[in-house]
C-alpha positions in Angstrom: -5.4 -175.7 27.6 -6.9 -172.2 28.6 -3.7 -172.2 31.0 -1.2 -172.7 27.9 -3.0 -169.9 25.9 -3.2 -167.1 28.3 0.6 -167.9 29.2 1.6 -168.2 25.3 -0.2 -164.8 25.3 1.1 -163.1 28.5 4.6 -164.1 26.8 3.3 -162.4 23.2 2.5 -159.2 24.8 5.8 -159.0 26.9 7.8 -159.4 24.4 6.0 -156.9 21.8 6.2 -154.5 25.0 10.3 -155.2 25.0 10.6 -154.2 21.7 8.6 -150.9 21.2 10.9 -150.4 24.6 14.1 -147.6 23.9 17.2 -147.4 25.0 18.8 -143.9 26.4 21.2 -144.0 23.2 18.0 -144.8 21.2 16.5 -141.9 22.3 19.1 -139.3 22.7 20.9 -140.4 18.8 21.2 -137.0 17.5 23.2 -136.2 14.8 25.4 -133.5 13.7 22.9 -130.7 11.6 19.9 -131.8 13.8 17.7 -128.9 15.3 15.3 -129.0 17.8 12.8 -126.1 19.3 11.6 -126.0 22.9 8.6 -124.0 24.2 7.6 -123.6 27.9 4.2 -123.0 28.6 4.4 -122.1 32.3 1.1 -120.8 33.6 0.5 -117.2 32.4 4.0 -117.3 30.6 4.7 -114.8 27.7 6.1 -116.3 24.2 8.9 -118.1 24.4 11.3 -120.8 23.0 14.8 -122.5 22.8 16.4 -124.1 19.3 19.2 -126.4 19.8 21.5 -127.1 17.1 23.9 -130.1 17.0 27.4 -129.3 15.9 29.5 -132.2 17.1 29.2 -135.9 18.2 31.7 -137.9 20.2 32.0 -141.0 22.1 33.9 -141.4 25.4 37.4 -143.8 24.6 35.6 -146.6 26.3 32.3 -146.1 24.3 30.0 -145.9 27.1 29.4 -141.8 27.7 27.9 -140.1 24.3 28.8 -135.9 24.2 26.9 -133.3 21.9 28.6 -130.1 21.7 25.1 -128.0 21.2 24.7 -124.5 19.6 21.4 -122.8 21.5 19.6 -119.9 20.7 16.6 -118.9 22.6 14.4 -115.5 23.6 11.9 -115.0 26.4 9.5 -112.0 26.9 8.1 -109.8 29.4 4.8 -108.2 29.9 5.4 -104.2 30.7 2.8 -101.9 31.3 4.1 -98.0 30.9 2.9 -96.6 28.5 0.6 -99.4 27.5 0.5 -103.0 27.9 3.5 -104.3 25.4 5.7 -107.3 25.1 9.7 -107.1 26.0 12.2 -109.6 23.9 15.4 -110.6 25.0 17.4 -112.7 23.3 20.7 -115.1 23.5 23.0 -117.6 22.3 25.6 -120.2 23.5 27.2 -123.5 22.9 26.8 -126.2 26.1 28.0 -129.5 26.4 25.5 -132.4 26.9 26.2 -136.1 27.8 24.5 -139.2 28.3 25.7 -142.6 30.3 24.1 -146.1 30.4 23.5 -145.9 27.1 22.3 -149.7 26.4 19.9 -149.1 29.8 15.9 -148.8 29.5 14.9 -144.8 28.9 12.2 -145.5 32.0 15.5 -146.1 33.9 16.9 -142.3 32.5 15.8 -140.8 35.6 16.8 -143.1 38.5 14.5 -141.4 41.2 11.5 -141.8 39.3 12.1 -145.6 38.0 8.5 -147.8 38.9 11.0 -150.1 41.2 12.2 -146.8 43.1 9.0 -145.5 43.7 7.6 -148.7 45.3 10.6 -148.8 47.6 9.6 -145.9 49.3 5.6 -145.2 49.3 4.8 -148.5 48.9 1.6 -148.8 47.0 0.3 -144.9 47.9 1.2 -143.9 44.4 0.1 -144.1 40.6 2.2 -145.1 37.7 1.4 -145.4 34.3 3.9 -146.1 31.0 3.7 -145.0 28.1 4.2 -146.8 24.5 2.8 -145.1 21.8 3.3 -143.4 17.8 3.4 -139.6 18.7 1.0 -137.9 16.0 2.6 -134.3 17.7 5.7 -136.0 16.3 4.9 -137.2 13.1 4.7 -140.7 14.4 7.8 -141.4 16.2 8.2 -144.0 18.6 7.4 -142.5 22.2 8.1 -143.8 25.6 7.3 -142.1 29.0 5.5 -142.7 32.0 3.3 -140.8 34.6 3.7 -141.0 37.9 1.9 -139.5 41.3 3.2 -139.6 44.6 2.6 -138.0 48.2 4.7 -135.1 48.7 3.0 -133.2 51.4 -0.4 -133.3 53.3 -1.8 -130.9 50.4 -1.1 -131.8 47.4 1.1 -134.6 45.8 4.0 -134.0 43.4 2.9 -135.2 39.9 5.7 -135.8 36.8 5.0 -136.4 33.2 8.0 -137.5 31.0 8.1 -138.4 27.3 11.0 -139.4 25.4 10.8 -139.5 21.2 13.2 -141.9 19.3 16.0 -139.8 18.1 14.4 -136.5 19.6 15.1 -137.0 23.4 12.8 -135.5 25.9 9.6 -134.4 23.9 7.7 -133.3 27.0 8.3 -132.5 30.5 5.6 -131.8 32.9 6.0 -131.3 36.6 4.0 -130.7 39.8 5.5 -129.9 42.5 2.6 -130.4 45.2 3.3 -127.6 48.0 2.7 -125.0 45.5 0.5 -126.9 42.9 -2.3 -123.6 42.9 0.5 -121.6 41.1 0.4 -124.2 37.8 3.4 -127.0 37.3 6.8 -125.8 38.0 7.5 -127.3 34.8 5.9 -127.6 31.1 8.9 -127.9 28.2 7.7 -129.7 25.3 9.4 -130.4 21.2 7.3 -128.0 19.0 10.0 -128.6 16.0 12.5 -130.9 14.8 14.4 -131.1 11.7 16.8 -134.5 11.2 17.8 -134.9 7.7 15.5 -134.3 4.8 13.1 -134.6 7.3 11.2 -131.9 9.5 8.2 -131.7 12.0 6.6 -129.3 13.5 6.4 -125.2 12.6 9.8 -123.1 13.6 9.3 -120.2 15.7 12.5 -117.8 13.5 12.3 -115.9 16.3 15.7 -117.5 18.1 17.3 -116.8 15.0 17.3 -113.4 16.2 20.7 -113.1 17.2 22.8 -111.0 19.5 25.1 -108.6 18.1 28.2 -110.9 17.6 32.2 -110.1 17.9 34.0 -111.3 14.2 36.1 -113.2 16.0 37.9 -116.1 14.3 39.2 -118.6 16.9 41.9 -121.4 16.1 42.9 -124.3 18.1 46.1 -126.3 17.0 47.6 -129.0 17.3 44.6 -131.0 18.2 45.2 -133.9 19.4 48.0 -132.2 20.9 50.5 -134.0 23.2 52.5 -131.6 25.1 50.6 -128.4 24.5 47.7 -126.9 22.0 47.7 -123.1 21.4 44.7 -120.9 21.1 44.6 -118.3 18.5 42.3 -115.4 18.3 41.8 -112.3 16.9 39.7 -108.8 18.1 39.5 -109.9 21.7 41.0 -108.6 24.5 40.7 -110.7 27.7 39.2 -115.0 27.4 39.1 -116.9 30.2 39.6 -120.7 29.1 38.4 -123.7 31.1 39.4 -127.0 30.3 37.1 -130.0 31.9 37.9 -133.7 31.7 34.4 -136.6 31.0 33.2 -136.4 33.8 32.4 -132.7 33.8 35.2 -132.1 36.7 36.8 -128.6 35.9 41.0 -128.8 35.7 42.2 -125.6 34.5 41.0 -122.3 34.4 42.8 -119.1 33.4 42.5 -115.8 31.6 44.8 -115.5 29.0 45.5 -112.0 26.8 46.8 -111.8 23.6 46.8 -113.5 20.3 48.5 -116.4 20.5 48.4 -118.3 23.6 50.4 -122.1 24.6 48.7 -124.1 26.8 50.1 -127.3 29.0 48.9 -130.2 28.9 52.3 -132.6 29.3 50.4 -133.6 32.7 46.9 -134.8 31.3 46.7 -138.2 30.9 45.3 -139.3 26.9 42.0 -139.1 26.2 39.3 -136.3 25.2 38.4 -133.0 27.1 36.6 -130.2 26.5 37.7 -126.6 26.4 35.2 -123.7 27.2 37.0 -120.3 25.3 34.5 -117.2 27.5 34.7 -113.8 26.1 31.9 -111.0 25.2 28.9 -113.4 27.3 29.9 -115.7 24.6 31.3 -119.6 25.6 32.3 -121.3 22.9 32.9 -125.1 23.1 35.4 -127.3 21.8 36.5 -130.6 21.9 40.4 -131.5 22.9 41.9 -134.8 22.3 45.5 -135.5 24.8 47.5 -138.0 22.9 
C-alpha cells in the first residue's frame, strides 16, 4: 500500500513539474509594442542599459522558426578622470533581427550545450545541476524557469552558468563564470529590470536610452511587397545605402550599394517565401521584412 502511495505521488509531482515546464515559443511570445530593459552589472561596471522594442512578428511559411524585427536603444558609460572624476555617456540605436527554432521544445533544452543530459555525457557526475521552477517576485510573478549548473573547466576554477527564462519575457537573467579568469567577476551578468506588455508594466524604466542619436529625416519606402519579379527602394536625403538581403536561415544573398532615389531590385531568381532586407546608411540599419511571391 505504502508502494502504491509513494508511486501515485512520484506520478503527482511529475506531472505538476510538466506543467509549470515552458516551451521556447512560451517563453520568447513577444508581441508587437512590447518593451523590455536590460542592465549589465559586470564587476566595477559604470551605468548602463539596453531597451528593446518589438515592431514586427512573423512566422517562417512552415510555422516552425518565429522572427522579431527589434528596435534597440541603449547607452554605456565611462569613468574619466581629467579634470576630475566624471562619467562619459554614449549612446545608440538600431533595429536587429531575432529568431527562435524548436519552438514546441523544453526552454531547459534552449541552450543545447548546457541541457542536464549533455552535461552528464561528458563529466559524468563531476558537476552540479539544479532547475529552476518558480513565480519571479523581480517579475511581478511570472512564471520562471532556469537552471544552474557547475562544471570543471580548468584545474582552478570551474565555469559556472546561471540562466532564467520568464513567460513571455525571454531571458530574465544571465550569469556566467568563466573559471580561468573567475578573480576578475563573471564574464557575464544581464538581467530584465523592465518590461511593459500591454496595459501591463514591471519594473522602473531607466529614460536614459531614450536619449537618442541625432537622426537623418529620412523617409524610406519599399513597394511592391510581396513583390514577384522585383521590389523598389525609395528614399529621400541620403546619399549612398548599402542593402543586404538575407534568406531564414540568416545566410546573406545580395549585397550592394545603391545611389539615388529610386532604386529596382531583382528578385525573379528567389524562390517564394519571406526574407529580410537590411537598408545601412548614416550607422543606421533599418530592418524590413520581404515576402517573394
Amino acid at each position: 500500500m505504502k508502494t502504491i502511495i509513494l508511486l501515485f505521488f512520484s506520478v503527482l509531482c511529475l506531472s505538476a513539474f510538466s506543467q509549470e515546464e515552458m516551451t521556447i515559443e512560451q517563453v520568447f511570445n513577444f508581441d508587437i509594442g512590447d518593451k523590455y530593459q536590460y542592465k549589465s552589472s559586470l564587476q566595477d561596471q559604470p551605468p548602463n542599459a539596453l531597451t528593446k522594442e518589438i515592431i514586427d512578428k512573423y512566422y517562417s511559411p512552415n510555422s516552425d522558426t518565429l522572427f522579431y524585427i527589434i528596435h534597440r536603444t541603449y547607452y554605456s558609460s565611462n569613468y574619466e578622470m581629467d579634470p576630475e572624476p566624471h562619467l562619459v555617456y554614449s549612446f545608440g540605436d538600431d533595429t536587429v533581427t531575432e529568431q527562435y527554432t524548436n519552438l514546441n521544445a523544453s526552454i531547459f533544452d534552449f541552450i543545447t550545450d548546457l541541457r542536464y543530459d549533455s552535461i552528464i555525457l561528458h563529466y559524468e557526475t563531476d558537476f552540479t545541476y539544479d532547475s529552476i521552477i518558480e513565480y519571479s517576485d523581480i517579475h511581478c510573478n511570472v512564471l520562471s524557469n532556469g537552471f544552474e549548473c557547475v562544471f570543471p573547466a580548468s584545474a582552478v576554477e570551474p565555469n559556472s552558468y546561471y540562466y532564467s527564462f520568464g513567460n513571455g519575457l525571454g531571458i530574465s537573467k544571465q550569469i556566467v563564470w568563466d573559471g580561468s579568469g573567475a578573480w576578475n567577476g563573471p564574464s557575464i551578468a544581464k538581467s530584465l529590470t523592465f518590461y511593459s506588455k500591454g496595459d501591463e508594466t514591471c519594473g522602473i524604466m531607466d529614460n536614459l536610452t531614450s536619449n537618442p542619436k541625432i537622426e537623418t529625416k529620412t523617409n524610406i519606402d519599399i513597394f511592391p511587397n510581396p513583390a514577384k519579379d522585383y521590389f523598389q527602394i525609395i528614399y529621400d536625403n541620403l546619399d549612398v545605402v548599402v542593402i543586404e538581403l538575407y534568406d531564414l536561415t540568416g545566410a546573406l544573398i545580395k549585397r550592394e550599394s545603391i545611389n539615388g532615389r529610386l532604386n529596382q531590385i531583382d528578385i525573379l531568381y528567389l524562390t517564394s517565401g519571406i526574407y529580410t532586407l537590411k537598408i545601412n546608411y548614416n550607422n543606421t540599419t533599418v530592418t524590413r521584412k520581404i515576402v517573394k511571391e
